[in-house]
N, C-alpha and C positions, 0 to 999 in steps of 0.2 A: 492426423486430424489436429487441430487448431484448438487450444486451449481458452480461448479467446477470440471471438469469430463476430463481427460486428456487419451488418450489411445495412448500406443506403438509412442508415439513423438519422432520422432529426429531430428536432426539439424544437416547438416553438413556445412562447413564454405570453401571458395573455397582459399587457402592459398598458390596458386603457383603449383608446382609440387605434394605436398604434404596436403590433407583435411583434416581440420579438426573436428573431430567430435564430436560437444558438448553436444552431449544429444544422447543416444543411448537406443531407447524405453525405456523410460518413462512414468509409468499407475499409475496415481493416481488420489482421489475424495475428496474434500473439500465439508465440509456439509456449509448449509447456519447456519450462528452466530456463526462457528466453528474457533481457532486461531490455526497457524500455523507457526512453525518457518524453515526458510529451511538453515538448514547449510550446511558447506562443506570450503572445502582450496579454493585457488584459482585455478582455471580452472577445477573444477569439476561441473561445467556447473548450478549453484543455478543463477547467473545473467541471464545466458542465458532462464531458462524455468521461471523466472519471466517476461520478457522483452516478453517472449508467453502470457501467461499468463494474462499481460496488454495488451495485442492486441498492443504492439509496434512492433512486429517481428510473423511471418511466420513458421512454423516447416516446414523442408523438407517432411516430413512424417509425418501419424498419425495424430487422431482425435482430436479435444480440443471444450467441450464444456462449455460453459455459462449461466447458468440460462435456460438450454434445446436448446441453440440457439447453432448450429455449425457455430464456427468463425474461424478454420482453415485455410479454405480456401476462406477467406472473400476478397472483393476490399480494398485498402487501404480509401476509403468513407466511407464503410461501416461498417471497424473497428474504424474507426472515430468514428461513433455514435455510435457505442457501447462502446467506451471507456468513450462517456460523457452521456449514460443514466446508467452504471452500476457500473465502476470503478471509482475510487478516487486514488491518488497515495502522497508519501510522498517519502522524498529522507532526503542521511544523509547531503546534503548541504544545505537544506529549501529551495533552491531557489527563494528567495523571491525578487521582486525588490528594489532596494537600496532605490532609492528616492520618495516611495510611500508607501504610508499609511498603518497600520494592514489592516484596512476593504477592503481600494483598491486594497489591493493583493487577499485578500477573493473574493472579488467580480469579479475576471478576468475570472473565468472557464463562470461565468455566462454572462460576457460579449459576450464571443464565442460561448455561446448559443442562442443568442439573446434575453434576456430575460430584461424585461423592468427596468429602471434604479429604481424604486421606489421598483419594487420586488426583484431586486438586492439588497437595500440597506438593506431592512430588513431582507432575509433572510441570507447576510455577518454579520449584528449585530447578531441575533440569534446564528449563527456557533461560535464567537467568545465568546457570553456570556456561548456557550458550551462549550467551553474547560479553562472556567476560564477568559477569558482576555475582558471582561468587561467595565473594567477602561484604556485599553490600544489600544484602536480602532485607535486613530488617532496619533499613535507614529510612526517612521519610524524605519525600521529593523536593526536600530543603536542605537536605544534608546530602545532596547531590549536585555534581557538576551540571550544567547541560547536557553536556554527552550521556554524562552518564544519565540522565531522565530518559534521554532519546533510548538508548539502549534497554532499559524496562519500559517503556513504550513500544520498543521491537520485541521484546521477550514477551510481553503482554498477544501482541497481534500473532505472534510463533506458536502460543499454548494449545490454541485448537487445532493444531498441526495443518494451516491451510495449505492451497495448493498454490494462492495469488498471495502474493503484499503486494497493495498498493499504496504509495506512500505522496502526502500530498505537504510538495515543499518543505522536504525530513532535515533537510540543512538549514530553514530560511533564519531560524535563530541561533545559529554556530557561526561560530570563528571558524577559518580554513582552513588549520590544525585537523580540527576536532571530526570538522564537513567530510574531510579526506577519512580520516579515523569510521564517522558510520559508512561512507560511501563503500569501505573497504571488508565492512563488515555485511551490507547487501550483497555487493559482489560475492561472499563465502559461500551465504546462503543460496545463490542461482547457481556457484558450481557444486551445492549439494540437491542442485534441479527445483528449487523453489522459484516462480516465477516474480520475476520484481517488474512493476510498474510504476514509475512517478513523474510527478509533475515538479518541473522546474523553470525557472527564469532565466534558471543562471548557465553560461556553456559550459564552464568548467565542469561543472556538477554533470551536465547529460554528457560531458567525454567519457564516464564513466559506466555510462552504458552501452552495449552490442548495439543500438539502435535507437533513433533519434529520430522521433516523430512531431515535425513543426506544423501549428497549427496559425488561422488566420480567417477572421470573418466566419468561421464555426467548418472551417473548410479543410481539411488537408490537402496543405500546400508543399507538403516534402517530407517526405520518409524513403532514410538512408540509414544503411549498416554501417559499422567503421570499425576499428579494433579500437575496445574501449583502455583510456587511460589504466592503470594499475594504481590502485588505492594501497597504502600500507597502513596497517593499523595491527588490532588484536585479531589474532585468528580464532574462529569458531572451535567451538568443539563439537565432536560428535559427543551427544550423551542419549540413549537411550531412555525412555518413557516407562 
């Protein structure tokens, strides 16, 4: 079964006199520990069927399932919790808060879980000792590289132990060093069967994934496998929870 299972989706967008339509049946299936890159120009609708995707948005039509669960037509409560028992999300701004710590940005999803502050604390060190940053728990996101923000932005979207990251343009503020450095670091996490999803513009970036889904007019116009590039970077660790 399909960890991600999308049937005939569209979207349309109510724009005045004129709709518009960003996704115009859309079927596609994501295997679980599978990577995927979704390209496309602008407004060929790869933000829009990500923004699905993460249970932040609704198709007007069509099925979208989750780990077997139909979320399509879910309450907005309801895609709540399924966005915090299965998704992880990453963004190309890291959105991290200014004046708060590596761990305490880690430790916020778990906050809105209600999860106790001690088992907050250890599984925020754990995420961060996984993506490398170890030595840099209690630095604030100024006293951080880029990379390294992206990286507590990864360690952050890791803590609720999802099943997806979806990552939306996770390199688009990296130099090609750094780009290769996370891309290398996704890749760990899909061959520890975490499923990665993202959107990108860029080819070099989706050579990096098993699968290369181009989008165009809200349409898929070409989804091909390929053996993805080899990222070198810092390797993952396994650390227990």
């Amino acid at each position: 079964m399909a960890l991600i299972e999308v049937s005939d989706l569209t979207k349309t967008y109510d724009a005045g006199d004129v709709p518009v339509h960003a996704l115009r049946g859309v079927t596609l299936s994501i295997a679980a520990g599978e990577s995927a890159a979704i390209m496309g120009s602008s407004g060929s609708g790869k933000s829009t069927l990500m923004n699905i995707l993460g249970c932040l948005d609704r198709p007007t039509s069509g099925s979208y399932r989750l780990n077997g669960i139909p979320v399509a037509s879910m309450t907005r409560s309801e895609l709540a919790e399924v966005r915090g028992r299965f998704l992880g999300f990453v963004f190309q701004s890291f959105n991290l808060l200014a004046r708060t710590s590596a761990i305490d940005n880690v430790e916020l999803p778990l906050v809105y879980a209600g999860v106790s502050g001690r088992a907050r604390r250890r599984r925020a060190e754990a995420a961060l000792v996984r993506v490398g940053l170890a030595d840099r728990m209690e630095h604030l996101p100024n006293q951080l590289s880029g990379g390294q923000q992206q990286r507590v932005a990864i360690a952050r979207a890791l803590v609720s132990e999802p099943k997806v990251i979806l990552a939306d343009e996770p390199t688009g503020n990296l130099d090609s060093q750094t780009s290769a450095e996370i891309m290398a670091l996704f890749q760990e996490l899909v061959g520890a069967g975490i499923t990665v999803v993202l959107v990108t513009h860029e080819a070099d970036i989706a050579g990096y994934a098993a699968r290369v889904i181009e989008m165009r007019d809200g349409r898929v116009v070409a989804d091909r496998r390929q053996v993805p590039a080899v990222a070198l970077g810092h390797q993952v660790e396994e650390v227990s929870a």
